[in-house]
C-alpha atoms as a printed R data frame, in Angstrom:
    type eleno elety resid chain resno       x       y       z
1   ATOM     1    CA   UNK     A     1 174.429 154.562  59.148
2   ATOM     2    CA   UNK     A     2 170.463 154.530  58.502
3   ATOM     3    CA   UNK     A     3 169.624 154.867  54.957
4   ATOM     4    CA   UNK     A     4 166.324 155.149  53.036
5   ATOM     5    CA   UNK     A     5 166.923 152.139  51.202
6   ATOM     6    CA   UNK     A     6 167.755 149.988  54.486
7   ATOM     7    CA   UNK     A     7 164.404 151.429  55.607
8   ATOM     8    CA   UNK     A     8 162.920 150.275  52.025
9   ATOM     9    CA   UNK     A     9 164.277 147.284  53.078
10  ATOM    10    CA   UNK     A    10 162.862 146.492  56.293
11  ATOM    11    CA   UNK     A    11 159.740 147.350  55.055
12  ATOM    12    CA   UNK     A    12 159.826 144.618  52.334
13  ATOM    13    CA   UNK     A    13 160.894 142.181  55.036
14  ATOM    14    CA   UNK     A    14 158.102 143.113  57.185
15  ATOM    15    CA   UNK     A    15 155.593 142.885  54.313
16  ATOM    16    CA   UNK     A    16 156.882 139.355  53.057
17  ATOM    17    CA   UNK     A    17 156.554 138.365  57.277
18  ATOM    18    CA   UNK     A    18 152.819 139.212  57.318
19  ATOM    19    CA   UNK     A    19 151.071 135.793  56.190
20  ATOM    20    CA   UNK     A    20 154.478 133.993  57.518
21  ATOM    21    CA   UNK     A    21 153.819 130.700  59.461
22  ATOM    22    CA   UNK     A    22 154.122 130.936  63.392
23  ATOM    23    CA   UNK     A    23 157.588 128.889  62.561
24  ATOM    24    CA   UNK     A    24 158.843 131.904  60.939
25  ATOM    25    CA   UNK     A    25 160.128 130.079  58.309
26  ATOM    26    CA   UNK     A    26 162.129 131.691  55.344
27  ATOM    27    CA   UNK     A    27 159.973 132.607  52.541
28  ATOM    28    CA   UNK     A    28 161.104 133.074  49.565
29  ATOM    29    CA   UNK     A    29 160.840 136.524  46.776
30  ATOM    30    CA   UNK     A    30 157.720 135.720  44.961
31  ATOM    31    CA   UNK     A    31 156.298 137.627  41.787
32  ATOM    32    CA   UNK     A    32 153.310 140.299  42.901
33  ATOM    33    CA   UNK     A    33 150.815 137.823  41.147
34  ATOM    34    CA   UNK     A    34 151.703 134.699  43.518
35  ATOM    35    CA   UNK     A    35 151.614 136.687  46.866
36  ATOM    36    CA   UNK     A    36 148.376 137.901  45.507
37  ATOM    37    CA   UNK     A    37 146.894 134.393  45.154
38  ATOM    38    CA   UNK     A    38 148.856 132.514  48.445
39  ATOM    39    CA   UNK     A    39 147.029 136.178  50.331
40  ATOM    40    CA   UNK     A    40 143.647 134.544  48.146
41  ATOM    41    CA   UNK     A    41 143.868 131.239  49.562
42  ATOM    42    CA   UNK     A    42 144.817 132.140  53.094
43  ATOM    43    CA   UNK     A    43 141.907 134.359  53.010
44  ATOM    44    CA   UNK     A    44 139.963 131.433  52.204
45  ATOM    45    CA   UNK     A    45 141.221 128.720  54.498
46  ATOM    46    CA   UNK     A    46 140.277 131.592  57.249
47  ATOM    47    CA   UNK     A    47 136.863 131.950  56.068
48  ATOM    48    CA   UNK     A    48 136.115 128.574  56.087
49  ATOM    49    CA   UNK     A    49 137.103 127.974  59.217
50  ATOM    50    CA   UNK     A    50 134.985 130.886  60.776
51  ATOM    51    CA   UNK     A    51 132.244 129.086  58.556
52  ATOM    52    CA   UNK     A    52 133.317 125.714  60.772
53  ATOM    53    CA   UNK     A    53 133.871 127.126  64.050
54  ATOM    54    CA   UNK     A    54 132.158 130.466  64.419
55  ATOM    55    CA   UNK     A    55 132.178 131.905  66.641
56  ATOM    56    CA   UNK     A    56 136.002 131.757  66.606
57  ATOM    57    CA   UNK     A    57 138.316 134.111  68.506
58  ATOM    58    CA   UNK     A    58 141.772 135.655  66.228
59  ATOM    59    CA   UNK     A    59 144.184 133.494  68.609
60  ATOM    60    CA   UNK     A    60 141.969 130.073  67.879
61  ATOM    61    CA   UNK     A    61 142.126 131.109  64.331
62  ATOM    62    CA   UNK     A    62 145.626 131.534  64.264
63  ATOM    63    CA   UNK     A    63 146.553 128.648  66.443
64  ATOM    64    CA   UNK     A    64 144.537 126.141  63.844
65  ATOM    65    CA   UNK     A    65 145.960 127.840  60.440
66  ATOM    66    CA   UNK     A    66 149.919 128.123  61.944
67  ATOM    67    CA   UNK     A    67 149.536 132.213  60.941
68  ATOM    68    CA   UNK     A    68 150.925 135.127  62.966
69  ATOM    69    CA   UNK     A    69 148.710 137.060  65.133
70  ATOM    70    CA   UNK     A    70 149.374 139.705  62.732
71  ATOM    71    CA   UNK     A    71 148.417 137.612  59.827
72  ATOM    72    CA   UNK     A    72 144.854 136.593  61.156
73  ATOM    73    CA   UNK     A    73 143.861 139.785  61.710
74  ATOM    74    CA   UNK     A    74 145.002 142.011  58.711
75  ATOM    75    CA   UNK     A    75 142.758 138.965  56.915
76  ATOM    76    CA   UNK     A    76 139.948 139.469  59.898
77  ATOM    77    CA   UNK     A    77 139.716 143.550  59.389
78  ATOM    78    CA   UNK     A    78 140.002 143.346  55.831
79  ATOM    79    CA   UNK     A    79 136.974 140.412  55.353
80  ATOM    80    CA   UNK     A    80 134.676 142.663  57.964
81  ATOM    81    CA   UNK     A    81 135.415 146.153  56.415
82  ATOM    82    CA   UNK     A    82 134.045 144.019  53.354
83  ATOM    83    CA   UNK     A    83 131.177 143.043  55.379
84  ATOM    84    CA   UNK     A    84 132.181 139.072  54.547
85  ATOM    85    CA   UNK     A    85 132.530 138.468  58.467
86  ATOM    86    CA   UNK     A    86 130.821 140.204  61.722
87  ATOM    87    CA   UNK     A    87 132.285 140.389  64.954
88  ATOM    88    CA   UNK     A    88 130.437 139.427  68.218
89  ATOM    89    CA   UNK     A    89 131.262 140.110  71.397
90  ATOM    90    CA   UNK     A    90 131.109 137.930  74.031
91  ATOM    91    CA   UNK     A    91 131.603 137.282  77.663
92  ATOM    92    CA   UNK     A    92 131.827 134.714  79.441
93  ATOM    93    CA   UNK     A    93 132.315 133.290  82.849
94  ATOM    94    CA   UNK     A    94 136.143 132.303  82.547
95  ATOM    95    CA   UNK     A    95 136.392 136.739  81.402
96  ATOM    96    CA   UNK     A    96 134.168 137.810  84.028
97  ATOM    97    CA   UNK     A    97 133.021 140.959  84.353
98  ATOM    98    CA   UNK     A    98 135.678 142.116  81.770
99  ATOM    99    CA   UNK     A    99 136.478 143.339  78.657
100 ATOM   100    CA   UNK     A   100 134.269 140.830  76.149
101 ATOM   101    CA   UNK     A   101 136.052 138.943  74.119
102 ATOM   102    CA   UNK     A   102 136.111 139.248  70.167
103 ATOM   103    CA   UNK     A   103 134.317 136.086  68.073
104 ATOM   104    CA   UNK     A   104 133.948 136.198  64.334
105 ATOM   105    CA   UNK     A   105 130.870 134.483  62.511
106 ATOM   106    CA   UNK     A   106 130.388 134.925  58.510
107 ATOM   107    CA   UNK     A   107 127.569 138.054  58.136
108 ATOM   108    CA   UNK     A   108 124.868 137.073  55.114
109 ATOM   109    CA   UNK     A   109 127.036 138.737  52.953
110 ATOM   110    CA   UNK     A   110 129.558 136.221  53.193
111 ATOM   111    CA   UNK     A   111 126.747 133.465  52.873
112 ATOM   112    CA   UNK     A   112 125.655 134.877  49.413
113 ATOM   113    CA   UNK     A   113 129.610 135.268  48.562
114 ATOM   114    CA   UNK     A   114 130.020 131.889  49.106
115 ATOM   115    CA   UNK     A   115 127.847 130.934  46.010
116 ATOM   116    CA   UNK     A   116 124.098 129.992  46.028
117 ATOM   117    CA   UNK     A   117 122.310 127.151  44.343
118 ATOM   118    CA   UNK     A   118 119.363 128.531  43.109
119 ATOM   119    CA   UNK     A   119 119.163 127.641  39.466
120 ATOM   120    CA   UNK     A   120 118.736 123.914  39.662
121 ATOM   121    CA   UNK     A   121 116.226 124.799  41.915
122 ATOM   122    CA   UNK     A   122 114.409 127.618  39.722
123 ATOM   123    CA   UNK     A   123 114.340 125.257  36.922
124 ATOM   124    CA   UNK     A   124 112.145 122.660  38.995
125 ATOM   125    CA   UNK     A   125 110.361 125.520  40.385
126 ATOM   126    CA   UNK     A   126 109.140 126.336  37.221
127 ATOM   127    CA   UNK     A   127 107.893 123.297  35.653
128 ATOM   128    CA   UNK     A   128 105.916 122.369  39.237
129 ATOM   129    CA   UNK     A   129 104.246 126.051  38.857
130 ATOM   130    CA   UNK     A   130 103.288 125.179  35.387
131 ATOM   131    CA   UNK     A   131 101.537 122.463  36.390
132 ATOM   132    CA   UNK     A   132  99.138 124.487  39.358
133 ATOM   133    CA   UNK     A   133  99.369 127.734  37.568
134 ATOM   134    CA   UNK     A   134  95.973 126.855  35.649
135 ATOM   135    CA   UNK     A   135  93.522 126.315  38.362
136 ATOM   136    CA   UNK     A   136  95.299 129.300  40.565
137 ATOM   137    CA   UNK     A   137  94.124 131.472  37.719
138 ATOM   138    CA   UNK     A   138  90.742 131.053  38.686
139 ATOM   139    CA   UNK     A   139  91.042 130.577  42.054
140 ATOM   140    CA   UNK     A   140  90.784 133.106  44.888
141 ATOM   141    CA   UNK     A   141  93.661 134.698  46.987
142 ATOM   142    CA   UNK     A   142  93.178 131.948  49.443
143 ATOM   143    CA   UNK     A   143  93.512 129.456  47.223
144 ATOM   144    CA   UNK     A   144  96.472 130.862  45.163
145 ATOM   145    CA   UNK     A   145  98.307 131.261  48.465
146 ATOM   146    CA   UNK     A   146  97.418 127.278  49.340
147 ATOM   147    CA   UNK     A   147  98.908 126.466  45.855
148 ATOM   148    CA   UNK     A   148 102.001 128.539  46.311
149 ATOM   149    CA   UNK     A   149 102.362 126.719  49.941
150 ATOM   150    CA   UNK     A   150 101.707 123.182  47.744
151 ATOM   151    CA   UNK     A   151 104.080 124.318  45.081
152 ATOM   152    CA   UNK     A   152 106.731 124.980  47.652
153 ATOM   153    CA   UNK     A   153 106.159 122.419  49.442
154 ATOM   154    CA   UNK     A   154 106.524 120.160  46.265
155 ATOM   155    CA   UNK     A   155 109.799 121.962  45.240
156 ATOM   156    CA   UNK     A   156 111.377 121.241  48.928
157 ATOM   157    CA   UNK     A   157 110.583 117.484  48.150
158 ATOM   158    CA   UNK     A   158 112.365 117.642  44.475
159 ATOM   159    CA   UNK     A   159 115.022 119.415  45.662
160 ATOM   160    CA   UNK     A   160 116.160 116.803  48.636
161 ATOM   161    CA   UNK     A   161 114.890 114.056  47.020
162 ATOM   162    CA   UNK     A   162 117.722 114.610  44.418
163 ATOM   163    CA   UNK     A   163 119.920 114.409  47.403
164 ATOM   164    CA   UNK     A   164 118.429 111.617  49.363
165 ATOM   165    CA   UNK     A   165 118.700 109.164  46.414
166 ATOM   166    CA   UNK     A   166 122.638 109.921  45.923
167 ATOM   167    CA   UNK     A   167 123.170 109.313  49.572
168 ATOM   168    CA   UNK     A   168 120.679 106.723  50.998
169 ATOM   169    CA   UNK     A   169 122.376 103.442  49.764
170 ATOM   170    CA   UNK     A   170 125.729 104.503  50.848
171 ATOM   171    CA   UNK     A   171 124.787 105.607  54.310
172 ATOM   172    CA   UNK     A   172 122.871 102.227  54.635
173 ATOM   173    CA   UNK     A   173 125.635 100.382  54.708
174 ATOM   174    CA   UNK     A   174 127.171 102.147  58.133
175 ATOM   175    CA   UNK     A   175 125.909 100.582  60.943
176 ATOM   176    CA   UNK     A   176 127.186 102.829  63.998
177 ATOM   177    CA   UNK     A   177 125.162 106.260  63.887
178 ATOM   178    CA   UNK     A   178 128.222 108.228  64.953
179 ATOM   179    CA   UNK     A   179 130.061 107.361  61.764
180 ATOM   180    CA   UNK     A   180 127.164 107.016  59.587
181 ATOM   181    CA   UNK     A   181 126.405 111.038  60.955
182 ATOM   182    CA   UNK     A   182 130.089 111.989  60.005
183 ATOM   183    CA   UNK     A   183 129.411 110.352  56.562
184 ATOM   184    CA   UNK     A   184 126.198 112.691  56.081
185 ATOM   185    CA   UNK     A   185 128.507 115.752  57.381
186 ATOM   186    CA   UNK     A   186 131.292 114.904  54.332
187 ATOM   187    CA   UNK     A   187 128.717 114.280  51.616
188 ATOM   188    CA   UNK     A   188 126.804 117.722  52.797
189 ATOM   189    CA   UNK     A   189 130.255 119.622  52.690
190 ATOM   190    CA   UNK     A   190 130.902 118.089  49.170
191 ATOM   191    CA   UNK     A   191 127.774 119.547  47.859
192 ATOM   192    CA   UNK     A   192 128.814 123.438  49.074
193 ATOM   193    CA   UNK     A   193 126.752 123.266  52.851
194 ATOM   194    CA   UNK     A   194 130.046 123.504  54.736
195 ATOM   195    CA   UNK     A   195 128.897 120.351  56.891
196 ATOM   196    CA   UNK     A   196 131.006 119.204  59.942
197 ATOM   197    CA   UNK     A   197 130.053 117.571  63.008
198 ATOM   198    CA   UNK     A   198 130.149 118.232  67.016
199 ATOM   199    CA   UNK     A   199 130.477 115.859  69.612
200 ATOM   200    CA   UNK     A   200 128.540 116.815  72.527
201 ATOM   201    CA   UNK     A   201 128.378 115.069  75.947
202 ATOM   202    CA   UNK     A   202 131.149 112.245  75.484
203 ATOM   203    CA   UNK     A   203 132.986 112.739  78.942
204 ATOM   204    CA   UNK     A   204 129.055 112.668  80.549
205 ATOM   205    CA   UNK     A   205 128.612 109.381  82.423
206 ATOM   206    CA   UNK     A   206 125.126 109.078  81.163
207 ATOM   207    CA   UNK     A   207 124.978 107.535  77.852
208 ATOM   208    CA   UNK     A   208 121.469 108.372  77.173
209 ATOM   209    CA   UNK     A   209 123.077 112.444  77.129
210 ATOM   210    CA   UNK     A   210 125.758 111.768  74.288
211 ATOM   211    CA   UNK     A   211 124.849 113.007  70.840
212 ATOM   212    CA   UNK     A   212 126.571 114.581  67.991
213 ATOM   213    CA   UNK     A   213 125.658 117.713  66.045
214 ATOM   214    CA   UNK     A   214 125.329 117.590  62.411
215 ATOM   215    CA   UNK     A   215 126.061 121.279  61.238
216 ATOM   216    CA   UNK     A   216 126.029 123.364  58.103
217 ATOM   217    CA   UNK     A   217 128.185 126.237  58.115
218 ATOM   218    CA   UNK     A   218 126.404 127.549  54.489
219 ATOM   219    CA   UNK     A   219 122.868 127.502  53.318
220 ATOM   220    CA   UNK     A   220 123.112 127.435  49.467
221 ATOM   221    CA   UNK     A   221 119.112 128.281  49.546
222 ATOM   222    CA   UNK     A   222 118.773 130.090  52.519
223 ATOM   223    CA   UNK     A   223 117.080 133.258  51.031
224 ATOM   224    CA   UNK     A   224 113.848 130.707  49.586
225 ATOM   225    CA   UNK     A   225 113.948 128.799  52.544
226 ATOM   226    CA   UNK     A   226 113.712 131.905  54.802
227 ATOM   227    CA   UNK     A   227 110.405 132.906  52.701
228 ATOM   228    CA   UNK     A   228 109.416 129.290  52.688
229 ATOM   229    CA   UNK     A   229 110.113 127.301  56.650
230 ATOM   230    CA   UNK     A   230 109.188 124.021  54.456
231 ATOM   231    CA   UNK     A   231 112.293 124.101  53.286
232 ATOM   232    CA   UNK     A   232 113.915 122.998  56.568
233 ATOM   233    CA   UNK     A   233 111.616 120.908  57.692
234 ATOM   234    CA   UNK     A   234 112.105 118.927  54.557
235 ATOM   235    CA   UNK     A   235 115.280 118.587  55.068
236 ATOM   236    CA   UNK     A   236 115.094 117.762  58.832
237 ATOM   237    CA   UNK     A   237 113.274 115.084  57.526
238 ATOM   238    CA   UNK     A   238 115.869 113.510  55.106
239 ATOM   239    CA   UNK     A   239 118.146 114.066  57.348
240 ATOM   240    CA   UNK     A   240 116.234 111.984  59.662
241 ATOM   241    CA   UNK     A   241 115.190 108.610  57.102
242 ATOM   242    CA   UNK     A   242 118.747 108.831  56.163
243 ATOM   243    CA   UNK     A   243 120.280 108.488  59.306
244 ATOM   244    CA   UNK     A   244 116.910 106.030  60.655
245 ATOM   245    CA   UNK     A   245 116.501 108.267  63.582
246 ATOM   246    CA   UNK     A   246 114.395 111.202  64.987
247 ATOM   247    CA   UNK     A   247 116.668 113.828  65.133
248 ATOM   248    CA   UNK     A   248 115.432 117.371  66.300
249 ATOM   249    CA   UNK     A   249 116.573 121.167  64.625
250 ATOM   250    CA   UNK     A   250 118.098 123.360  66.942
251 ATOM   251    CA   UNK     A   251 118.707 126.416  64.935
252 ATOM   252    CA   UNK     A   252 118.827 127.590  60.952
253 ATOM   253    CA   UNK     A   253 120.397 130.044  58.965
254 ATOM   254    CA   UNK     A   254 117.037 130.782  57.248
255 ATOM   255    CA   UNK     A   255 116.113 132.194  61.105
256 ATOM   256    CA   UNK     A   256 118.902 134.443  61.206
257 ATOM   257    CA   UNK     A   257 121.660 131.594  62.837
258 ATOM   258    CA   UNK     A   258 124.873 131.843  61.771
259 ATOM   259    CA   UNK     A   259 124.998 128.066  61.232
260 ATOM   260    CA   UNK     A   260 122.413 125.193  60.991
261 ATOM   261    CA   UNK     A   261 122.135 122.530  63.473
262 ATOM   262    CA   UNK     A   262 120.646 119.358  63.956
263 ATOM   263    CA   UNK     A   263 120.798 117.315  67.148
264 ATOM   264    CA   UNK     A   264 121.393 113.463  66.922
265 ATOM   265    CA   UNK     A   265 120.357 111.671  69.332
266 ATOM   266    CA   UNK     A   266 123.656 109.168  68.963
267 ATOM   267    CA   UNK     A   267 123.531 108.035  73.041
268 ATOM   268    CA   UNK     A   268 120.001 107.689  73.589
269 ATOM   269    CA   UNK     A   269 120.192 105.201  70.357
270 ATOM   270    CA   UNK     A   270 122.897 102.949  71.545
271 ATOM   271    CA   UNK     A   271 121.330 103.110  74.980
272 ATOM   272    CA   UNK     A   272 118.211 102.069  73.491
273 ATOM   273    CA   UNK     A   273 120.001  98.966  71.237
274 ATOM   274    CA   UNK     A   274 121.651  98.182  74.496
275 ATOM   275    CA   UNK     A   275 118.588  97.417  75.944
276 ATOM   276    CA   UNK     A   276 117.138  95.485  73.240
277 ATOM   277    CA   UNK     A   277 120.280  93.214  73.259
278 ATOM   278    CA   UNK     A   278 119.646  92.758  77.446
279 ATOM   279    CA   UNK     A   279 116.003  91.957  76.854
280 ATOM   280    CA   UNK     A   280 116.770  89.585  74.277
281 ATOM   281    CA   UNK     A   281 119.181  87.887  76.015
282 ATOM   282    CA   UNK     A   282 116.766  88.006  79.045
283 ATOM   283    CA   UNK     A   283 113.997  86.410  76.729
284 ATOM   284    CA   UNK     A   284 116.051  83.901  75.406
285 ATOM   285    CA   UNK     A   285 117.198  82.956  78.892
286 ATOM   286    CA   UNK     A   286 113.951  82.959  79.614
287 ATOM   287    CA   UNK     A   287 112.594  80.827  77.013
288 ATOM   288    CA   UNK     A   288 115.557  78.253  77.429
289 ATOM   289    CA   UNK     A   289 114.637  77.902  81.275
290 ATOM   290    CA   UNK     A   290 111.031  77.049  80.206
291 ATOM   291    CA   UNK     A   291 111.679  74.457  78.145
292 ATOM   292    CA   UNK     A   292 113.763  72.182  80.525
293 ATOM   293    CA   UNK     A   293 111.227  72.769  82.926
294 ATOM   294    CA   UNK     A   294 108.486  71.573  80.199
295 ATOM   295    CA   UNK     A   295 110.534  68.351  79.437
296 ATOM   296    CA   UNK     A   296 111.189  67.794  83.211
297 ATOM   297    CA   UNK     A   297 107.259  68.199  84.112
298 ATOM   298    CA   UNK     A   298 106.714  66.115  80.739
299 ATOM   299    CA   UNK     A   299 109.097  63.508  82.182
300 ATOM   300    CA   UNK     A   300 107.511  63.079  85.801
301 ATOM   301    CA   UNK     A   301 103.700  62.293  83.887
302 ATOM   302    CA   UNK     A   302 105.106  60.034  82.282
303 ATOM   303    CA   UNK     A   303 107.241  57.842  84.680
304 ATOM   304    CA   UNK     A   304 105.138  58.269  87.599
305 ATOM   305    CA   UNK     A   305 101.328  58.631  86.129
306 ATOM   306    CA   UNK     A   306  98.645  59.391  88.956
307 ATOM   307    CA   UNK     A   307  99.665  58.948  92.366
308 ATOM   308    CA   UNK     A   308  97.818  55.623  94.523
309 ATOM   309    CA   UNK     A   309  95.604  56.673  97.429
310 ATOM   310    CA   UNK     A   310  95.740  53.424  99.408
311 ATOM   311    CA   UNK     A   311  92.564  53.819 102.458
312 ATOM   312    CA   UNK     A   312  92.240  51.136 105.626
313 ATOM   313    CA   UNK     A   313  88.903  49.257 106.295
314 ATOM   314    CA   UNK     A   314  88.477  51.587 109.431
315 ATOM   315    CA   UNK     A   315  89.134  55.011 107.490
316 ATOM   316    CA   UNK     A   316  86.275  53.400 104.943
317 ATOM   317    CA   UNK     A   317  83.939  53.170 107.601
318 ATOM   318    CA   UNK     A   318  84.251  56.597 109.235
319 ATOM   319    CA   UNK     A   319  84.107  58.098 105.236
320 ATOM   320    CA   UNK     A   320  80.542  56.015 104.944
């Protein structure tokens, strides 16, 4: 017989079955306090991986994290009626001219949710504007605006330089540019940029067309370096002495991306070294060839000297 309290029941069942691993393994009663903070730190694990993989579909999301379709998306609807994530649609050849398929990327609200690192920065921006504020004073608006480039300019420089002398001896000591790229991705997560890496081109015969993509799934100053490009060219340019190799920007948060990205050029490089180890060889080969040829030229002049030209009376006459 169907009762109110077996319905009470099922409910309860269903509820604890919500954030439930795809195993469907038991889980136990828990006080309302610790479902509240395991539903906290599913939440979380999901939003950093749409930090790490946007744009990520609910079934990739709930593949990765072991969750229930059902679980992903009560934590999907819930984060974008917040406005923490955005959906995009997308099509793409596979789909066809079909329904487009659902992709979640974190909206700028999630970015500033995520935290922001402005106050060490502040603090260095005010002691630099100290320092121009007097002549700007009596300066025109041109050359208050070329001091506020300078001053920003100068902060980018402080800022990254802070970074760049933490990191530079460590990533010195990794000689292959693939790791020493993943190294840079770990110590750029650890400091609240959500860094991970992408390896692009690896099953391409050409060498020269394998690199790796060093992203950052959070921009801790992405609101100053929207207002101020330097910013990101600054630190393209760590980046780039820290891993001792051009590298090239492909997109930033500050221009409206969902994620920065910064090509590495990992194939071209150990294309390149390849070719400086075959030209050394060559030269060596070279150089090694040249000097037995020396000491056997060397060796003739001196066991044989000049050559005797030996003439007969009647080839004397006809040369006088």
């Amino acid at each position: 017989m169907y009762s109110t309290a077996s319905e009470s029941a099922a409910a309860d069942a269903q509820s604890r079955d919500v954030d439930a691993p795809v195993s469907d393994a038991p889980v136990p009663d828990a006080p309302g306090e610790t479902i509240r903070d395991a539903e906290s730190t599913t939440r979380q694990r999901v939003l950093q991986l749409v930090v790490e993989e946007g744009p990520i579909s609910a079934a990739a999301l709930g593949s990765e994290l072991q969750l229930t379709a059902a679980a992903v998306r009560r934590h999907l609807d819930a984060m974008t009626e917040q406005g923490i994530l955005e959906v995009k649609n997308i099509t793409t050849r596979r789909r066809g001219a079909g329904r487009p398929s659902r992709r979640y990327v974190v909206s700028q609200r999630g970015q500033r949710t995520m935290g922001d690192d402005y106050l060490g920065l502040v603090k260095t921006a005010l002691s630099l504007l100290q320092d121009t504020s007097a002549g700007s004073l009596e300066a025109g608006a041109a050359a208050e605006d070329a001091s506020t480039q300078g001053a920003a300019a100068g902060l980018a420089r402080e800022y990254f330089a802070g970074f760049e002398q933490r990191w530079e001896q460590e990533l010195a000591e990794i000689v292959d540019l693939d790791q020493r790229t993943d190294r840079l991705s770990q110590l750029f997560n650890d400091e609240g940029f959500a860094g991970f890496t992408r390896l692009v081109g690896r099953d391409n015969p050409l060498l020269a067309m394998q690199s790796t993509q060093l992203c950052q799934g959070h921009c801790p100053i992405r609101e100053i370096a929207a207002a101020h490009p330097v910013f990101c060219e600054e630190e393209t340019d760590m980046i780039s002495r820290l891993l001792d190799v051009d590298v090239r920007r492909l997109s930033t948060q500050a221009a409206g991306a969902h994620v920065c990205t910064t090509h590495v050029p990992v194939g071209r490089e150990k294309l390149a070294a390849e070719q400086r180890e075959r030209a050394a060889a060559s030269a060596e080969a070279e150089l090694q060839i040249s000097a037995a040829a020396g000491a056997t030229h060397q060796s003739r002049k001196v066991s044989g000297g000049r050559r005797r030209i030996v003439i007969s009376p009647r080839q004397q006459e006809r040369l006088s």
